[in-house]
C-alpha positions as CSV (number, residue, x, y, z in Angstrom):
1,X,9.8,-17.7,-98.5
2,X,7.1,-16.1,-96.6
3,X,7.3,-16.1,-92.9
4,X,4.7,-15.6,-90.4
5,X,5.6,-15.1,-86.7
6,X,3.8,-14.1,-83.3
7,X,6.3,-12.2,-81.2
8,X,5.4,-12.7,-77.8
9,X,5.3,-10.0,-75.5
10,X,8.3,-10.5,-73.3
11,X,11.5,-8.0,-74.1
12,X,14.3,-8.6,-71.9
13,X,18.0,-8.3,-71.5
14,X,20.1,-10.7,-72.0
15,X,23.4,-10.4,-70.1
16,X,25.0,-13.6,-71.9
17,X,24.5,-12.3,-75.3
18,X,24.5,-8.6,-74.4
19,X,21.4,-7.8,-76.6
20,X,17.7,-7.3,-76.0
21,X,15.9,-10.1,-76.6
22,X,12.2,-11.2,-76.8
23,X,10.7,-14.7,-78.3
24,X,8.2,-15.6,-80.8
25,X,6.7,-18.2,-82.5
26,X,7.8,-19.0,-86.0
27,X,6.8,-22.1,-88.6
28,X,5.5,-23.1,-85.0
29,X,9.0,-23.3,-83.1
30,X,10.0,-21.0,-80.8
31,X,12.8,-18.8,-81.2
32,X,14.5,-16.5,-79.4
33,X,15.8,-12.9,-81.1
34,X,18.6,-11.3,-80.3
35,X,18.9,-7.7,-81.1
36,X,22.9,-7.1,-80.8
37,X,23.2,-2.9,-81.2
38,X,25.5,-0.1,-79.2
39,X,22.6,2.0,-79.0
40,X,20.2,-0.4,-78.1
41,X,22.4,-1.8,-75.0
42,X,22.5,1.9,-73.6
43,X,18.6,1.6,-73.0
44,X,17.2,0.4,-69.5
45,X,13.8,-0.9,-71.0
46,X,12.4,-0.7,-74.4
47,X,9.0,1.5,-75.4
48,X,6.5,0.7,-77.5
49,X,8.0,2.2,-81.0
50,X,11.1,0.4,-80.6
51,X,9.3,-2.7,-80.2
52,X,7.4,-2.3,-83.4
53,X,10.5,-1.2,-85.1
54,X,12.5,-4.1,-83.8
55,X,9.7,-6.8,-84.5
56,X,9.4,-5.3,-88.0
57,X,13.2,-5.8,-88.1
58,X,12.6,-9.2,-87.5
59,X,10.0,-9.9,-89.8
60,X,11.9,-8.5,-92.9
61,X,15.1,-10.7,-91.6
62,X,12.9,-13.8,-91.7
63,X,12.0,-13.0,-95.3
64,X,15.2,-12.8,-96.4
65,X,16.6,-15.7,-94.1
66,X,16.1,-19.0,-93.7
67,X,15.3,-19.9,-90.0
68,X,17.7,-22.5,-89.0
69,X,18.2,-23.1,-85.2
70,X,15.7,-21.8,-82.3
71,X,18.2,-18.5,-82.0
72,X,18.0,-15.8,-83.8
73,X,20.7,-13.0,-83.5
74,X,20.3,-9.6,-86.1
75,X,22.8,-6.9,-85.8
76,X,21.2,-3.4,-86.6
């Protein structure tokens, strides 16, 4: 199935889940998407190619999952 989603623009960490997060709108929920990586926990804030890279990530897990919940959590 072919997902569309709008990622919002609003990366943050996420001390509770230990990943960077940021939300977007999917099938017209919101989700949330956790990114849970070593190397991604060592940066203090995230550029722009890592946030296409990571919203691409996203997009590819949504065509190959099916989105069940309003949390989303990928482990790269």
């Amino acid at each position: 199935m072919n997902q569309a989603i709008l990622f919002n623009d609003d990366f943050s960490f996420s001390v509770e889940e230990c990943a960077w997060c940021f939300t977007g709108q999917a099938s017209g929920q919101k989700v949330t998407i956790y990114f849970h990586s070593a190397e991604l926990e060592k940066l203090k804030a995230i550029d722009d190619c890592t946030k296409y890279d990571l919203e691409e990530v996203a997009e590819l897990w949504l065509e190959k999952n099916e989105l069940e919940g309003s949390d989303i959590h990928i482990k790269i």
